[in-house]
C-alpha positions as CSV (number, residue, x, y, z in Angstrom):
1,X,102.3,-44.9,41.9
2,X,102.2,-41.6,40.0
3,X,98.3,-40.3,39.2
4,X,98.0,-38.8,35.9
5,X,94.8,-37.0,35.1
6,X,94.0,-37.4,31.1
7,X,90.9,-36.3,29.4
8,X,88.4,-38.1,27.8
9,X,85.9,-35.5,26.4
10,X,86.1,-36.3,22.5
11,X,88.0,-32.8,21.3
12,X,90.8,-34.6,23.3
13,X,90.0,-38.1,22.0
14,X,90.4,-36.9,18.3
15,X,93.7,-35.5,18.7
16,X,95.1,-38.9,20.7
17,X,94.3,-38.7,24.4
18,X,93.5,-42.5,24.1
19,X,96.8,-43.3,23.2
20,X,98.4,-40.9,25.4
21,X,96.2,-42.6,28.5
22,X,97.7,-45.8,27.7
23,X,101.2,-44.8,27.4
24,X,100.8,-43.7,31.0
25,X,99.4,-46.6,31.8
26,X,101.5,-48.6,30.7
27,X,104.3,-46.5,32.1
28,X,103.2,-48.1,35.7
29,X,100.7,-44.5,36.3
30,X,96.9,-44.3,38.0
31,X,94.9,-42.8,34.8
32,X,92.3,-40.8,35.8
33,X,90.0,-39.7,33.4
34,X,88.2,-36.6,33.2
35,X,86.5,-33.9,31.1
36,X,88.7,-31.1,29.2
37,X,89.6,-28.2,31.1
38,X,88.6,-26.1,27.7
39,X,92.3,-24.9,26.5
40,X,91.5,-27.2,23.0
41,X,95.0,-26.2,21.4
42,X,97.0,-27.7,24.0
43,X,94.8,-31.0,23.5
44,X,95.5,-33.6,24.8
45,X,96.2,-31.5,28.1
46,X,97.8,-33.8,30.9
47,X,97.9,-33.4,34.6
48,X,100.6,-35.3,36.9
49,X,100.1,-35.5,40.2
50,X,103.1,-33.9,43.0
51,X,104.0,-33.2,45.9
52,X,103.2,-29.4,45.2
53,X,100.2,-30.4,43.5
54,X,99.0,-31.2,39.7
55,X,101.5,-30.0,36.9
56,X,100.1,-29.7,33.4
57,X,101.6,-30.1,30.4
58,X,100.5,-30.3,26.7
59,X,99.8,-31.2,24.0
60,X,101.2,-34.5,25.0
61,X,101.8,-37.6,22.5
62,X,103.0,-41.4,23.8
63,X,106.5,-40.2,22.8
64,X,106.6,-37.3,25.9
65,X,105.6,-39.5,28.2
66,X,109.1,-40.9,29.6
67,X,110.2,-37.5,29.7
68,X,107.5,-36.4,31.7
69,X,107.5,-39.3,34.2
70,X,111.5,-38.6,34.5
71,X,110.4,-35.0,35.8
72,X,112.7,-31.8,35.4
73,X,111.8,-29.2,33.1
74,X,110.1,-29.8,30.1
75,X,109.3,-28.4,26.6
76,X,105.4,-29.0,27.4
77,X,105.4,-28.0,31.2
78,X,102.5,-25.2,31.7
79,X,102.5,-25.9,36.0
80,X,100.1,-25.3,37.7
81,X,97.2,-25.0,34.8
82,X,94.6,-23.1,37.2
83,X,97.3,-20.3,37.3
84,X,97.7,-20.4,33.2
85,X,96.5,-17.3,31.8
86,X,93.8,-18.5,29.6
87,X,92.4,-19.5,33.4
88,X,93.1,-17.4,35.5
89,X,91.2,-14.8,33.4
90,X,87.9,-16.6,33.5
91,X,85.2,-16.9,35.9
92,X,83.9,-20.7,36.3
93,X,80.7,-20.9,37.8
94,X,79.0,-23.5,35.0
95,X,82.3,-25.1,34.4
96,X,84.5,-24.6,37.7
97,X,84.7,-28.6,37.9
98,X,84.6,-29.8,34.3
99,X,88.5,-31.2,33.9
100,X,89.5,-31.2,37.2
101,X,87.0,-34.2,38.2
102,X,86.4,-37.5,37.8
103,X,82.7,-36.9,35.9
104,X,81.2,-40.5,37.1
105,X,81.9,-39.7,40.9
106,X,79.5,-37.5,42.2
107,X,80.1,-34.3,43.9
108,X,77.9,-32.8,46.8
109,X,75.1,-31.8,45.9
110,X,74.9,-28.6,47.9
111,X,72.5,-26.7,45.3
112,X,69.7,-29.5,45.8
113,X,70.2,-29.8,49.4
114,X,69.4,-26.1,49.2
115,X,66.7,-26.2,47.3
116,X,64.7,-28.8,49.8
117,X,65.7,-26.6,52.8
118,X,64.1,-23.4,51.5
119,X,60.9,-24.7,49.4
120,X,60.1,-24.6,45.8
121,X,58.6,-20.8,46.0
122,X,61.9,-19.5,47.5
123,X,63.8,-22.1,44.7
124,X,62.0,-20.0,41.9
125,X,62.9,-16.3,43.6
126,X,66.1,-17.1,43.7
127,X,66.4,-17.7,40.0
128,X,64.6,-15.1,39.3
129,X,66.1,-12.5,41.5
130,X,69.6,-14.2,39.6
131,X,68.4,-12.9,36.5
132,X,69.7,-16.3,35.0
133,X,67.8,-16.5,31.4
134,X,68.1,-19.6,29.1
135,X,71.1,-20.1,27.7
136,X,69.9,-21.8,24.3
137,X,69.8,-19.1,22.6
138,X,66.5,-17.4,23.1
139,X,67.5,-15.4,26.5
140,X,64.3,-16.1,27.9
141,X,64.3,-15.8,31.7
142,X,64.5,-19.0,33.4
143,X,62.9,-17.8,36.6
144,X,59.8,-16.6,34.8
145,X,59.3,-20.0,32.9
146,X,59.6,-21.7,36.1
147,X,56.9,-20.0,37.5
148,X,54.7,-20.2,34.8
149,X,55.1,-24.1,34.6
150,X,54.4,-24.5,38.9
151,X,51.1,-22.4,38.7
152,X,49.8,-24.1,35.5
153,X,47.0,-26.4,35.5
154,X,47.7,-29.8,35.0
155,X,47.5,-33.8,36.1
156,X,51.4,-33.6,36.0
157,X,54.3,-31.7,35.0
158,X,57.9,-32.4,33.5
159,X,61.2,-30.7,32.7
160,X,63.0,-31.2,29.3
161,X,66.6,-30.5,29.1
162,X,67.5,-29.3,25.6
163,X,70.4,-31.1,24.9
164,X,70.5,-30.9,21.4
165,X,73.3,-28.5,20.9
166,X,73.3,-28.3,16.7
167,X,74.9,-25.1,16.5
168,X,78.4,-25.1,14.3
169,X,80.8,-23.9,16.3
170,X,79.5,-24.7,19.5
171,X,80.4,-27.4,22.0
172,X,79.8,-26.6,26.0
173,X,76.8,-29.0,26.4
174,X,78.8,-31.3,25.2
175,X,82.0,-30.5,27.4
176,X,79.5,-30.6,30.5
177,X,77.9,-33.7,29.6
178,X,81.6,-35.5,29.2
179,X,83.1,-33.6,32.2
180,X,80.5,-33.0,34.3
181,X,77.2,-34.8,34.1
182,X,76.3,-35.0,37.9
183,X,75.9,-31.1,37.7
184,X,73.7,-31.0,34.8
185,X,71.7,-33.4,36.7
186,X,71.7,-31.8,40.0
187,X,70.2,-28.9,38.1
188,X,67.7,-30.5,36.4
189,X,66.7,-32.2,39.9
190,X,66.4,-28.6,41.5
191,X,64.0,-27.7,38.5
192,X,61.9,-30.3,39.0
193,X,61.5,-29.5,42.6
194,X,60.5,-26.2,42.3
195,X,58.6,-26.6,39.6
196,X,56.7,-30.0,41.0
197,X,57.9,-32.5,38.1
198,X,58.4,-36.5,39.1
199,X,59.9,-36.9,35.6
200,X,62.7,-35.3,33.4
201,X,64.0,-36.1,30.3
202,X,67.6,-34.9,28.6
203,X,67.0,-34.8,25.0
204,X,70.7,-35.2,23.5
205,X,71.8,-35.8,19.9
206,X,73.0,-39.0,18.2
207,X,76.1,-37.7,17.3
208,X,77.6,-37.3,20.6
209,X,77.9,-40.9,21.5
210,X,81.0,-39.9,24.2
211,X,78.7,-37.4,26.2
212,X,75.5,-39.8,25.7
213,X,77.6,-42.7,27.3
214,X,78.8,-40.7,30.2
215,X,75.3,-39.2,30.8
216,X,73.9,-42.6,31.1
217,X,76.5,-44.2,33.0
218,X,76.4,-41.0,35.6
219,X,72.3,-41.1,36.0
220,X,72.6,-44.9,36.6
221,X,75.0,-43.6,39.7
222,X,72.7,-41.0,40.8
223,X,69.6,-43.7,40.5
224,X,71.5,-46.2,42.5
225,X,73.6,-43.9,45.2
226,X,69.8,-42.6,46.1
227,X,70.3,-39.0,44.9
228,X,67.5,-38.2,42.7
229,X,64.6,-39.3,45.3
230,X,61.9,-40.0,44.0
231,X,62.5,-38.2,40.6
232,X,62.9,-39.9,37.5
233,X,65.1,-38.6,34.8
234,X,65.7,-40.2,31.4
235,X,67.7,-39.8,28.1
236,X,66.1,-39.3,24.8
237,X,68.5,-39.3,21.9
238,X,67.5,-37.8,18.9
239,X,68.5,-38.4,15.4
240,X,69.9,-35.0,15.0
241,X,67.8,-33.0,13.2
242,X,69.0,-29.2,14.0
243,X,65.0,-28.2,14.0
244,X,64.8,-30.3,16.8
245,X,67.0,-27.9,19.0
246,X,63.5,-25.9,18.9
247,X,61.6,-26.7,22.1
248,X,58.3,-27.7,20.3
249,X,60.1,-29.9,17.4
250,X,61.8,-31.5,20.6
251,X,58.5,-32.3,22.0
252,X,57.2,-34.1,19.2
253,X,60.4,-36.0,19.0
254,X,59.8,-37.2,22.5
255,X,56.4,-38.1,22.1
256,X,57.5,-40.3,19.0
257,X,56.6,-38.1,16.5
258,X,58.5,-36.5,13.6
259,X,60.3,-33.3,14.6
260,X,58.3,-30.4,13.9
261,X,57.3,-27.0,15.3
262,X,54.4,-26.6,17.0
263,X,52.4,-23.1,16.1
264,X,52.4,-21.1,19.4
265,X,50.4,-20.2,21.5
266,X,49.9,-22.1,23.2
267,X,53.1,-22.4,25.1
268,X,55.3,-25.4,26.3
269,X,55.0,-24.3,29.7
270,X,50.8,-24.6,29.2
271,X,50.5,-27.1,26.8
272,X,53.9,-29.1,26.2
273,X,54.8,-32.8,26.8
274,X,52.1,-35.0,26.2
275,X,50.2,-31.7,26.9
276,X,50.9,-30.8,29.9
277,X,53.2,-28.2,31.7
278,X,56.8,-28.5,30.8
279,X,59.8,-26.6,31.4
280,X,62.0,-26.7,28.5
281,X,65.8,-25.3,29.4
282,X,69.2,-25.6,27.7
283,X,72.3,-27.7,29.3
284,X,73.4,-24.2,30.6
285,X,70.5,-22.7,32.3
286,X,69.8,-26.1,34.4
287,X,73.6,-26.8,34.9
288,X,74.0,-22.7,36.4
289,X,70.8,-23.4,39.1
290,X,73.0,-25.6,41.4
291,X,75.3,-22.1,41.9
292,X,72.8,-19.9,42.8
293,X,71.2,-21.7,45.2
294,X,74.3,-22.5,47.0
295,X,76.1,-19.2,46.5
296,X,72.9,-16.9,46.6
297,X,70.8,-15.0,43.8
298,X,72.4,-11.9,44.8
299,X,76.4,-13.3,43.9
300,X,75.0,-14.4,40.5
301,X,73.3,-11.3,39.6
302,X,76.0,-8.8,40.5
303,X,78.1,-10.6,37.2
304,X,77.6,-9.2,33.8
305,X,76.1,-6.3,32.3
306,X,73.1,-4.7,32.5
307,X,70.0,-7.4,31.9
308,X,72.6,-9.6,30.8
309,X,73.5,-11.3,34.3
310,X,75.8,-13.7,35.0
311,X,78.7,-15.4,33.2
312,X,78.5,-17.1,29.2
313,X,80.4,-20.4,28.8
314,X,82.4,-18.2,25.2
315,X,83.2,-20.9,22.4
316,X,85.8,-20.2,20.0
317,X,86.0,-22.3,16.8
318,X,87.1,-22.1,13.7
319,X,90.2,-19.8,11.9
320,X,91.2,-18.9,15.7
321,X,94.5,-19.6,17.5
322,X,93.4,-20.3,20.8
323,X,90.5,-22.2,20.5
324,X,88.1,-23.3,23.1
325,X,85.9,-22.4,25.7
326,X,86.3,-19.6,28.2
327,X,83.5,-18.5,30.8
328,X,83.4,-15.1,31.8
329,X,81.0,-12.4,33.0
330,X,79.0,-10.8,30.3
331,X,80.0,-7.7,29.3
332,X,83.6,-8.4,27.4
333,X,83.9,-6.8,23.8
334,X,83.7,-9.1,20.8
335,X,87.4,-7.6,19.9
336,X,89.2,-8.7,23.3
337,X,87.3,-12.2,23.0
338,X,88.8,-12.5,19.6
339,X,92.6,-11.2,19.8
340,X,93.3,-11.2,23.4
341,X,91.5,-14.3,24.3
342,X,91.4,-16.6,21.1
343,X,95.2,-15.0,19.8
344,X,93.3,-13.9,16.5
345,X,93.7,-16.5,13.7
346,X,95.4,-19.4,13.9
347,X,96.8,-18.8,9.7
348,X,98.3,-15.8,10.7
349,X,96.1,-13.4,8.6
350,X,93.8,-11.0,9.7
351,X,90.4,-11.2,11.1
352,X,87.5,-10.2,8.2
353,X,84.7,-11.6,10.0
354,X,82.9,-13.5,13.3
355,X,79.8,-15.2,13.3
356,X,78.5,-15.3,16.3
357,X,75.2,-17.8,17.7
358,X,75.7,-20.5,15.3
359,X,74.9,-21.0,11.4
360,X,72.0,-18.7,11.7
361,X,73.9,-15.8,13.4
362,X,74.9,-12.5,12.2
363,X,78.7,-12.1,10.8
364,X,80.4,-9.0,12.2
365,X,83.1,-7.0,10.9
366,X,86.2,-6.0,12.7
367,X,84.7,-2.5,12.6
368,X,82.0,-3.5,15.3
369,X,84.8,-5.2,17.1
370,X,83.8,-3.0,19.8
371,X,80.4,-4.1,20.8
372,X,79.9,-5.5,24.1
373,X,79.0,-9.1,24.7
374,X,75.6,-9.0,25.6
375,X,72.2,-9.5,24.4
376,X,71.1,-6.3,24.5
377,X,74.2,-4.6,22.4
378,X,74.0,-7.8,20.2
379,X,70.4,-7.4,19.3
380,X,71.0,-3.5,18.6
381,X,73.9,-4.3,16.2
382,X,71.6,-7.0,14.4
383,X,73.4,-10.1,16.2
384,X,72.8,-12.8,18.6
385,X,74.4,-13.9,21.4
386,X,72.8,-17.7,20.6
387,X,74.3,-20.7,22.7
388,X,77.8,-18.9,22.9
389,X,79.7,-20.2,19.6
390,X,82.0,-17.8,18.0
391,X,83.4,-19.0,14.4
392,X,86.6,-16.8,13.3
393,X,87.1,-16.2,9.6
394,X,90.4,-14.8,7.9
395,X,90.0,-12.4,5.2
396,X,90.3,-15.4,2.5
397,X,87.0,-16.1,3.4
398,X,84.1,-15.4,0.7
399,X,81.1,-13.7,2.5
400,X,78.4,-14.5,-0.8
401,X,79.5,-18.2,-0.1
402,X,78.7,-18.1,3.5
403,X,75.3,-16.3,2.7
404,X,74.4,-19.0,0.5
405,X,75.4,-21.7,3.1
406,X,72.8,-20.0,5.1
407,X,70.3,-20.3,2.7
408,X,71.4,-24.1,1.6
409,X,71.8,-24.9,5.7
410,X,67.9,-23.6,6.6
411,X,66.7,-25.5,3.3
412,X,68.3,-29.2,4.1
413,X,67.1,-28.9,7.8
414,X,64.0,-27.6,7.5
415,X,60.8,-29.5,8.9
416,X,58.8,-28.5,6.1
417,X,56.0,-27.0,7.9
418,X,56.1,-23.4,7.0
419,X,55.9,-22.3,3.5
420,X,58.8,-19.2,4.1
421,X,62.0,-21.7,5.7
422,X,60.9,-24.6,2.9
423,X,60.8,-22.8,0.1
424,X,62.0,-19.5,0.5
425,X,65.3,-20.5,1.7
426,X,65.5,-22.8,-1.8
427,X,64.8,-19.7,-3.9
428,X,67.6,-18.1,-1.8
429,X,70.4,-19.9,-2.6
430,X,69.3,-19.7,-6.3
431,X,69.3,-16.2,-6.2
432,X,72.5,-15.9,-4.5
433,X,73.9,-18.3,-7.2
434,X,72.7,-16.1,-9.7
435,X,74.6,-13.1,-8.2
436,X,77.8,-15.2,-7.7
437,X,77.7,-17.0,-10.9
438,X,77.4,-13.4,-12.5
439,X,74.1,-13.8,-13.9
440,X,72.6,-11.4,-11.2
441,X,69.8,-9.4,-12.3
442,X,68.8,-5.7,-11.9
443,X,67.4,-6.5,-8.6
444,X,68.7,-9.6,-7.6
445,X,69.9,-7.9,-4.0
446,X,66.8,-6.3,-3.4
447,X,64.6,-9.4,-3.7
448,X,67.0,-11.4,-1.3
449,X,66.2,-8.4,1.2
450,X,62.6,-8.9,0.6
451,X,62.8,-12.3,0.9
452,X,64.8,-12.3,4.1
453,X,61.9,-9.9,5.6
454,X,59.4,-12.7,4.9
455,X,61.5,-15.5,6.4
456,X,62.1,-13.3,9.5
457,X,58.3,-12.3,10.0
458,X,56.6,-15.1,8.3
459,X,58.3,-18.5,9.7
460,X,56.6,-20.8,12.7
461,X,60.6,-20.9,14.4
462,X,63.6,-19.4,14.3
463,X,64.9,-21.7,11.7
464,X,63.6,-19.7,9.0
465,X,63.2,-16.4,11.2
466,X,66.9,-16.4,12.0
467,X,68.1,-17.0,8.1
468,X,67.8,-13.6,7.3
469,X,70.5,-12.6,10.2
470,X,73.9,-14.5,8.2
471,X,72.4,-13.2,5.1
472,X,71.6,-9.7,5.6
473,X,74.8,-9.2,7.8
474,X,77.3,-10.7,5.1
475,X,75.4,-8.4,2.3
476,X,75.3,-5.8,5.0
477,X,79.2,-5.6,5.9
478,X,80.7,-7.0,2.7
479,X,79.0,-6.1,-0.1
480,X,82.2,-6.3,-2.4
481,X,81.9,-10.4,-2.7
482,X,78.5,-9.2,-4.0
483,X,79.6,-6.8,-6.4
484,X,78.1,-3.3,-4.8
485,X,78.7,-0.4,-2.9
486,X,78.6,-0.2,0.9
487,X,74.5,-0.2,2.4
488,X,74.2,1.6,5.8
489,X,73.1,-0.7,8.7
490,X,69.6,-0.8,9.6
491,X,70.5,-0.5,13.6
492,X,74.0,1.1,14.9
């Protein structure tokens, strides 16, 4: 009986892996099905199983299945896909078993194993001598928050897995989740060890109900196979309510409470769930942990650039030919991760502008094509790294509308806490309609800048205090869809 490997992660699902599965299937194969492998444009992305081992081929419909199955050369055949290009660039550390795996069969857990054999102290060096630092968004180093929460005072201590991954554009909690949940939890496990936690939680999203279902179908294999000991982890699924991808919001969702941020200090890590020590990390930092404890601190931290260590699981979405997700070492230049990874636009025309870190990042210009991808030559351009997303716009794009999304976006999901992100965001968007409805008044420019400078300074979270990035960036680098000369950067 042929195997066939077909993914079930839901970017394959929406472009017909279900019915491609069941046209194998009923074609006399073994379906196996596993997570994507990342290459989204050649969705749904099969793999047949030979004598000289899997052979990909895609994007395959019910109709290619007979000519598959009858073997020879095909139209669709990519070989072997770990030798494809897109691949063979990359460096999987994160992601080296998301599409080639079954996800609900567990894999050694080497990492944890580890962990136990060298003590929690040495667990937290490690980390930290990685440089690993959270991958939500912040860039906060993990090891450091790991240390904090095992010398803080308190009856009893957890670890929150941030799982709420709101971000337009971005999709690689999910991927792991659907292709990969047993390392997610692995990681998490290894937290809690060094750290001194008997209970976890992942905090995931409502609308993810593929990755939800594979996360609680894989813990109640871990729970029943003996792997987690005497740890405890649960799923929380939130209602998805993009302020409650902000660790304090997400605390008050899991208490029960409506989602909003917490004033700080004091810190989660001091004062977090139900008041006591937590560790709050994104699907990435926790999923990375069960690497550098099996392959050493040392391996980890010679990737990347600078104090940004390590590799970035890279989404690219939107006006982009290749899209997908591609893990590499920092350090890459936002122009080869646009043309020579993602093929520049999928219509053809050319690039005007990236965002980059979601619907509150920074849109840059082909001109800054040339910075590095990192957080330290993001933050001096005015950008952020974020949770990875990149979003590709081609030059039919209208930069005063996507400032005004920004605006509109911060307004509908505020918490309503903070005067600045409630109500300041709503007088943005009016203001920019005034400009773009060509109303503007003498001004008008001038008091979006000064009310960008009080979101940024004045907001409890980064909802509000990240507004201003989009905003300013799109006035910044395209000031013609606002009607006025060119403005010199504040940071080069």
């Amino acid at each position: 009986m042929t195997r066939v490997y077909v993914p079930k992660d839901a970017a394959a699902l929406a472009v017909g892996a279900e019915a491609t599965a069941r046209a194998f299937a009923a074609a006399g194969c073994e379906v196996i099905r596993t997570g994507s492998r990342g290459l989204l444009w050649l969705e749904p992305l099969v793999e047949v199983e030979t004598a000289q081992g899997r052979r990909a081929y895609g994007p395959v419909t019910p109709a290619d299945v007979p000519a598959i199955l009858a073997g020879g050369d095909h139209s669709l055949a990519l070989g072997d896909i770990a030798a494809h290009p897109w691949l063979a660039g990359q460096h999987r550390i994160t992601f080296a078993r998301c599409g080639a795996v079954d996800p609900l069969i567990p894999q050694a857990f080497e990492g944890l194993a580890r962990a136990r054999e060298i003590g929690p102290d040495a667990v937290i060096e490690a980390v930290t001598a990685s440089g690993l630092r959270g991958r939500g968004g912040a860039g906060f180093p993990a090891g450091v928050k790991w240390r904090t929460v095992r010398e803080a005072p308190g009856e009893q201590r957890y670890v929150v897995c941030n799982a709420d991954e709101g971000d337009s554009g971005t999709f690689a909690d999910r991927m792991l989740m659907e292709g990969d949940p047993f390392l997610l939890i692995e990681g998490l496990a290894i937290c809690a060890y060094a750290v001194g936690a008997a209970k976890g939680y992942i905090y995931s999203r409502s609308e993810y109900p593929h990755a939800n279902a594979t996360m609680l179908a894989a813990l109640d294999v871990a729970r029943r196979e003996g792997l987690l000991g005497s740890l405890s982890i649960e799923l929380r699924i939130g209602a998805g309510a993009y302020v409650c991808g902000e660790e304090t919001a997400l605390l008050d969702s899991l208490e029960g409470k409506r989602g909003q941020v917490r004033a700080k200090p004091p810190l989660p890590a001091h004062h977090g769930l139900f008041g006591q020590p937590t560790v709050v990390n994104n699907v990435l930092t926790l999923a990375t942990a069960p690497w550098i404890l099996t392959h050493g601190a040392k391996a980890y931290a010679a990737l990347g650039s600078g104090r940004s260590q390590g590799t970035m699981p890279i989404q690219l979405a939107g006006n982009v030919a290749r899209p997908g997700l591609y893990e590499a070492p920092f350090g890459l230049t936002l122009g080869q991760i646009v043309h020579d990874i993602g093929g520049g636009t999928a219509s053809g025309r050319p690039v005007r502008a990236v965002q980059c870190g979601g619907p509150l990042g920074a849109y840059f210009p082909p001109t800054l094509f040339d910075t590095p991808y990192d957080y330290e030559a993001f933050a001096a351009r005015d950008g952020l790294i974020g949770h990875g997303g990149i979003v590709v716009f081609d030059d039919t794009v209208d930069m005063a509308a996507q400032a005004r999304f920004a605006f509109e976006f911060c307004a509908i999901e505020s918490c309503g806490k903070c005067t600045p992100c409630r109500i300041g965001s709503v007088r943005g968007a009016e203001i920019v309609d005034r400009i773009t409805s060509g109303g503007a008044v003498a001004g008008d420019l001038a008091l979006v800048e000064e009310l960008c400078e009080t979101l940024k300074f004045g907001s409890l979270c980064a909802l509000g205090g990240f507004t201003p990035y989009p905003v300013m960036s799109a006035i910044r680098h395209f000031p013609e869809d606002f009607g006025r000369r060119p403005i010199p950067a504040a940071t080069e």
